[in-house]
N, C-alpha and C positions, 0 to 999 in steps of 0.2 A: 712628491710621490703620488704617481697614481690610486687613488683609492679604486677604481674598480679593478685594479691586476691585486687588491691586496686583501685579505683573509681578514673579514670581519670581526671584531668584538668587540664586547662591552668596554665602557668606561665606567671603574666600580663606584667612584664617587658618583656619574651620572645613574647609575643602579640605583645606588642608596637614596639617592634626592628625589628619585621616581618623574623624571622627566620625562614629555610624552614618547610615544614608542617611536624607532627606529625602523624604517623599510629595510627587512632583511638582503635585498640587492642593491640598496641607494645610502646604506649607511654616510654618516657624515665623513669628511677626511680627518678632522679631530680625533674620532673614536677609533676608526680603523685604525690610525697611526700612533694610540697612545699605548703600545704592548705593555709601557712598565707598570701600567696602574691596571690593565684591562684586564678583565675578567672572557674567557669564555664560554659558551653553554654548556659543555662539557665540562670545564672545570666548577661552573657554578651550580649543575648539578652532581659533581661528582664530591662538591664539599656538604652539598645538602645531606646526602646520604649517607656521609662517614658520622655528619653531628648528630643525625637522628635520633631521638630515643624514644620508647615507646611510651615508657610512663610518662613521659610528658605529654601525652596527647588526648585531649580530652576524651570521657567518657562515651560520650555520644558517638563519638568517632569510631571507636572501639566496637560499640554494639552494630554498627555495618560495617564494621570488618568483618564479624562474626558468622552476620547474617549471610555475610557475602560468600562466606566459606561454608555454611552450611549446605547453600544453593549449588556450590560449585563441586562441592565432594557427590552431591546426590548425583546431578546432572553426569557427573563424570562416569560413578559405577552404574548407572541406566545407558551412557553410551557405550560404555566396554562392553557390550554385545550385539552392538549393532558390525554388519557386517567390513564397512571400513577399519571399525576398531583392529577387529581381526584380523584385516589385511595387514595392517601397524604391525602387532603383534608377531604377522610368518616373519616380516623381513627383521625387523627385531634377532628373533629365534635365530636366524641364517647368519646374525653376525659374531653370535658366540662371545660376547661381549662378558667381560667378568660380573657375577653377580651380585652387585649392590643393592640393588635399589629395586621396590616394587613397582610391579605393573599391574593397574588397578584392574579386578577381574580374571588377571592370568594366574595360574602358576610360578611361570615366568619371572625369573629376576635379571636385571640386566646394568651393564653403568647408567650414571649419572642421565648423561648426553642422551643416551638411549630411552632412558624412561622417561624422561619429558617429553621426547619427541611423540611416544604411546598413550602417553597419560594428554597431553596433547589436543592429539588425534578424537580419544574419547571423547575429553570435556566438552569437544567443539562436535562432536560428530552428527548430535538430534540439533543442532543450534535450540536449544532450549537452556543454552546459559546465560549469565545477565548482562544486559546492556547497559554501557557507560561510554558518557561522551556520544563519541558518531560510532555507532556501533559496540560489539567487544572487543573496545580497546585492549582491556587488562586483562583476557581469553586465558593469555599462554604462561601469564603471571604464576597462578598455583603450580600447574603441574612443573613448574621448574623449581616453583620453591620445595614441591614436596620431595623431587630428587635429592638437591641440595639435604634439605633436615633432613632427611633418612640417612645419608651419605657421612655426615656431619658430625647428628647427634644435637642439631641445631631444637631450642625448646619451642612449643604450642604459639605462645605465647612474639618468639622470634621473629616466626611466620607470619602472625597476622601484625606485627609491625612493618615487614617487609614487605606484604602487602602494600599496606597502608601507601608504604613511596612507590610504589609500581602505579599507582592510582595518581597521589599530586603528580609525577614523572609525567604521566598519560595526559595527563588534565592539563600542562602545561604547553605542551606539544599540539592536544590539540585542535586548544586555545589560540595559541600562535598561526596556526594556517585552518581556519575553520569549514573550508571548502576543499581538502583534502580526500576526504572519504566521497561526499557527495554530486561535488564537481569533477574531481580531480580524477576518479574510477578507481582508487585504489582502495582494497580492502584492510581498515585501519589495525585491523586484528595483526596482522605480516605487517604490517608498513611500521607500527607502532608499537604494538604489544611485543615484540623482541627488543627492542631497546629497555622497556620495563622491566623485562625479565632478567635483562643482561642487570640492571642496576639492582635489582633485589634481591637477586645472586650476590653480587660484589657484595652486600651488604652480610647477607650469610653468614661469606666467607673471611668476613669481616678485614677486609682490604684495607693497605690505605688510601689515602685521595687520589693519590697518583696513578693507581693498578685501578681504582672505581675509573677515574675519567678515561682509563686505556680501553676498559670492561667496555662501556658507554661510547667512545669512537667506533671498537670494531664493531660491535652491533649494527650503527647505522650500514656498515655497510653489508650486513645482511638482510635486510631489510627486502620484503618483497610477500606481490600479494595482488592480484587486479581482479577488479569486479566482477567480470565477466565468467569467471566461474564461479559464480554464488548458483547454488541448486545441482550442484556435482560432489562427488569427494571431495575435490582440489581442495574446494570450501573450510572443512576440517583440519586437509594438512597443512594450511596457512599456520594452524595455530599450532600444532603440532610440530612445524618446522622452526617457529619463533621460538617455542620452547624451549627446543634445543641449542636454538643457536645464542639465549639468552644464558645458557648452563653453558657453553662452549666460549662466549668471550670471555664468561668471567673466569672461570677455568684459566684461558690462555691468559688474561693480563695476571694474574696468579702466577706464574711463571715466568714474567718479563715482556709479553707480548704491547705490543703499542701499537698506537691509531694517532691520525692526526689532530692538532688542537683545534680545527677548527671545523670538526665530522660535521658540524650541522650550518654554521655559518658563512662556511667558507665558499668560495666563486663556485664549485661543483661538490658543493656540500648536501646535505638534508635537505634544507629548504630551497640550495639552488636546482635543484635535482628531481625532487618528487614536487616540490611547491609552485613547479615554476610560471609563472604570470598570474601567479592565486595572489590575493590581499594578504598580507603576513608582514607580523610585527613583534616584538620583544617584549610588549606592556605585561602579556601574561605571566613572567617568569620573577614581575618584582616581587608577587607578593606570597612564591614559594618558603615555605615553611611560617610564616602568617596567618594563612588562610588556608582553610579545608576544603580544596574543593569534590573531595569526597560525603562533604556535607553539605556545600553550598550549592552543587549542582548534584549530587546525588545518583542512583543509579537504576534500574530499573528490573527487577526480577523477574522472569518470562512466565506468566500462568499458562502459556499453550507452547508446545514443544515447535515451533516454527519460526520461519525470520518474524524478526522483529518490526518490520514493516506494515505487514499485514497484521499486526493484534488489534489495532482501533477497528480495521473493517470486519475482525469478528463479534468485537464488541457490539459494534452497529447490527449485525448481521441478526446476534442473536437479541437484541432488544425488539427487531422485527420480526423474528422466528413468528411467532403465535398472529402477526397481522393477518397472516392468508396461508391459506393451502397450496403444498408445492404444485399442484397438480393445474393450480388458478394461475401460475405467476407465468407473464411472456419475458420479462428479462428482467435481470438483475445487473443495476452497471454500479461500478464505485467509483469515483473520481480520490484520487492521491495527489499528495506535494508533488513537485516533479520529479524530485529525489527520487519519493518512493515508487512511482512509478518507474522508473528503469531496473526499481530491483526487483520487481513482480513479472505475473506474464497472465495472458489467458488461458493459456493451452491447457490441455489435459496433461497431467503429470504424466510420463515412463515409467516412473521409478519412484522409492520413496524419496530421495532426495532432494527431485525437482519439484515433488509436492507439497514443501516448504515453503516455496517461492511459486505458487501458484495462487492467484487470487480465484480464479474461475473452482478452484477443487476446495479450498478452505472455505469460503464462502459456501459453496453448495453443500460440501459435508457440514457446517453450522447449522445452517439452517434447516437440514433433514435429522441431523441426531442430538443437534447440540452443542455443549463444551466437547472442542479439539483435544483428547488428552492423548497419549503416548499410541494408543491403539488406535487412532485416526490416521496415524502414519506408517504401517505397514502395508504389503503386499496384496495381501486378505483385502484390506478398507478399499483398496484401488480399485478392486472391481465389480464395487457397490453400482449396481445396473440406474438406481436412480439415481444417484452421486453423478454419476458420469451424463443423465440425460439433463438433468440442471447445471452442472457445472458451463454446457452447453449454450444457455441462456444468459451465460455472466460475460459482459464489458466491461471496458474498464476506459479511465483518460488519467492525463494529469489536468490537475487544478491551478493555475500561477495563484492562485486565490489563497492557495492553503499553504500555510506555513512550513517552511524546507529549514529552520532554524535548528541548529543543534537542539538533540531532545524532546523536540517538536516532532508530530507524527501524526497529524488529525485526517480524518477519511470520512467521508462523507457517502453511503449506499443508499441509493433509491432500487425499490422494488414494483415493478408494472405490473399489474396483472392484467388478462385477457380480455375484462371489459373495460378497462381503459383506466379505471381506478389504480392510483399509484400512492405509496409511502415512502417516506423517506427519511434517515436518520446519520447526524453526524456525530461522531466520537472522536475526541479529542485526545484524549488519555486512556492507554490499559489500565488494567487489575494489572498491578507491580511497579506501576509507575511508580516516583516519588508524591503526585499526585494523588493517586489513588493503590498506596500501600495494601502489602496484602498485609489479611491477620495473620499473629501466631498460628493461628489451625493451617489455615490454607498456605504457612511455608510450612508446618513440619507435614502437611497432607502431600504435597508437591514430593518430599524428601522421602518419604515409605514409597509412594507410587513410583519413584525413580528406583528405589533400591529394590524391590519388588521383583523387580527386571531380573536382576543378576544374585540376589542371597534372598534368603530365607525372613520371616517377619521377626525373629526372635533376635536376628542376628543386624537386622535391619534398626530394630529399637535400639541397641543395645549400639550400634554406631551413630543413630542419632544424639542418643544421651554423651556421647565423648566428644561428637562434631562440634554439639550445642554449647559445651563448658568448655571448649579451647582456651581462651586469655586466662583460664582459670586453672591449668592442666599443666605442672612440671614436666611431661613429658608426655607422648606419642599414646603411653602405652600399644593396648593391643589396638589401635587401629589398622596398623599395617596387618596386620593377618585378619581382623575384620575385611577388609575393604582386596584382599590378595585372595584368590581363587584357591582351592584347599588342592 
């Protein structure tokens, strides 16, 4: 039998013994051809997420589930007012959709499918949510789970287990093809985070194996998302459309819907398909439900409401702030991985969105005001007359020097001033890194300053204290009408 006309899988006995990985296009002809005993990715994560349970899962684990969600609920009610949210929101409204499920910030109640796609939109819309893996992978995860529990009736406690596999799901994925996001141009939030979503769904709706691996096929082939619109809306509706379409596979294998067994390994599978001439192997998927890699690689919580590329060069930035006066500096250049240099730019921003992804405007507002926080990024900041005449001064390169490794992000600024005198500073790590943790203060400071945005301080505490005691929490209570527009 030809093994390359034939649809890859595991051999489970070669699984269990942990033999080195398998090239996803060159598997062996043994394992391609052994169906009765082989295991495939879908099936072997679709058995991972029927066995899961949450008590079983260490402590440690639990408390960045937590945290993760407290990040992500804040993050989300500060983006349901930013103007894309709102755009979500009309077409939402236009579909008359039955009302189940909230939409965080609106009035608005809408299906399942619907709120995820809004709630979405929000979480991702300041990209000031937190980064795991090559980007945010696991974006589109909550707002699907919160559909789902509200829809349900699913407990506090449900969700941040569900989580939890959205997370190993993401981490194993990708682990598997690790030049994905960074080589490969695709934005891992869409590429990835709808597959997580679809599985922590299925888990909800507490499926069995067969309707999880159907859940987990269709998804891959919703999958989509490319780089090239990082610093636009598109940006946000990547995650906004994983979400939904993470609530809609599981939905449809819930009713009999199928996908094929070999969505990710097969000849124009996942990885033949989005991965294709990238290094990619199977090793990562042995040690699924073993190993945490929500704790062994950990994730990263955004202290500045921007891509996540540029927080080392503001870290740098602001370590130099006090070296010299803006008025002394002739340029400011930052050299980046190479990665990160393709997802930056020098320009002056247009809009608030491309000033996310501008090194020459972040950089220049650091160093003239300070810490980046929520109000660095409106309309108002954009047309800070000095802002715009420094940001001027700012270059940029990439470095082949600096590290492009997963989780890796180190930035390097030199500052010149006029008489020829220069500083220079490299940051390796933000504030939120696993690195360098933020404290207690500075997540629940982070978590007022978001909700700030969109409710009231009383009403803001008073979601904090329910966010914070989740794994602790029989049920929802009033969150949903805390976190829903009056």
């Amino acid at each position: 039998m030809d093994a390359q006309k034939q649809m890859h899988v595991f051999d489970r006995r070669l699984f269990l013994a942990g033999v080195s990985s398998l090239s996803l296009l060159g598997a062996s002809s043994a394992a391609a051809q052994n169906t009765a005993s082989g295991k495939e990715l879908r099936q072997l994560l679709a058995e991972f997420v029927v066995a899961f349970d949450v008590r079983r899962v260490p402590a440690d684990v639990i408390e960045l589930a937590r945290l993760a969600f407290i990040d992500s609920i804040g993050v989300a009610v500060a983006g349901s007012h930013e103007k894309v949210a709102h755009i979500a929101a009309d077409i939402v409204r236009m579909e008359g959709a039955t009302q189940q499920c909230t939409i965080i910030g609106q009035s608005l109640r809408t299906s399942p499918q619907l709120a995820a796609f809004a709630n979405g939109v929000s979480a991702h819309s300041m990209d000031y949510d937190f980064t795991y893996m090559s980007g945010q992978s696991v974006a589109p995860v909550f707002p699907a789970l919160l559909a789902i529990a509200e829809s349900t009736g699913a407990t506090p406690l449900d969700v941040i287990g569900a989580f939890i596999i959205g997370c190993e799901v993401s981490a194993r994925i990708g682990r598997s093809v690790p030049d994905l996001g960074n080589n490969g141009g695709w934005h891992i939030t869409g590429i990835v985070g709808g597959i997580c979503a679809a599985a922590t769904c299925a888990k909800l709706l507490k499926l069995p194996v067969e309707q999880v691996a159907h859940a987990i096929g269709a998804s891959v082939s919703m999958s989509a998302g490319i780089a090239v619109n990082y610093g636009t809306m598109t940006k946000p509706l990547h995650c906004g459309n994983a979400a939904r379409n993470g609530v809609l596979a599981a939905l449809l294998a819930s009713k009999g819907f199928t996908s094929h067994v070999a969505a990710f390994e097969g000849d124009n599978g996942f990885f033949a398909s989005f991965g294709r001439a990238m290094p990619s192997n199977y090793e990562p998927f042995k040690d699924l439900g073993s190993r945490w890699d929500l704790k062994e690689i950990g994730y990263s919580i955004k202290y500045y409401p921007c891509g996540g590329r540029g927080h080392t060069a503001i870290e740098a930035a602001l370590i130099l702030r006090d070296k010299a006066r803006v008025e002394d500096i002739a340029n400011v250049h930052c050299w980046m991985s190479p990665s990160s240099a393709k997802r930056v730019n020098t320009k002056y921003p247009g809009d608030v969105e491309a000033a996310k992804f501008s090194a020459a405007y972040v950089l220049a507002y650091s160093l003239i005001h300070g810490i980046p926080k929520i109000n660095a990024f409106t309309t108002e900041a954009l047309q800070d007359a000095r802002v715009k005449a420094l940001a001027g001064l700012v270059t940029a390169s990439a470095d082949p020097n600096l590290s492009d490794a997963v989780g890796e992000n180190p930035t390097r600024v030199k500052i010149t001033l006029k008489n020829g005198q220069s500083f220079e500073q490299q940051s390796d790590y933000a504030t939120g890194s696993k690195q360098m943790p933020m404290t207690p203060a500075q997540v629940e400071g982070k978590f007022m300053d978001c909700a700030a945005q969109t409710i009231n301080v009383d009403a803001a505490k008073k979601l904090f204290t329910i966010v914070s005691t989740m794994p602790d929490r029989p049920t929802f209570g009033e969150f949903w009408s805390l976190v829903r527009k009056a």
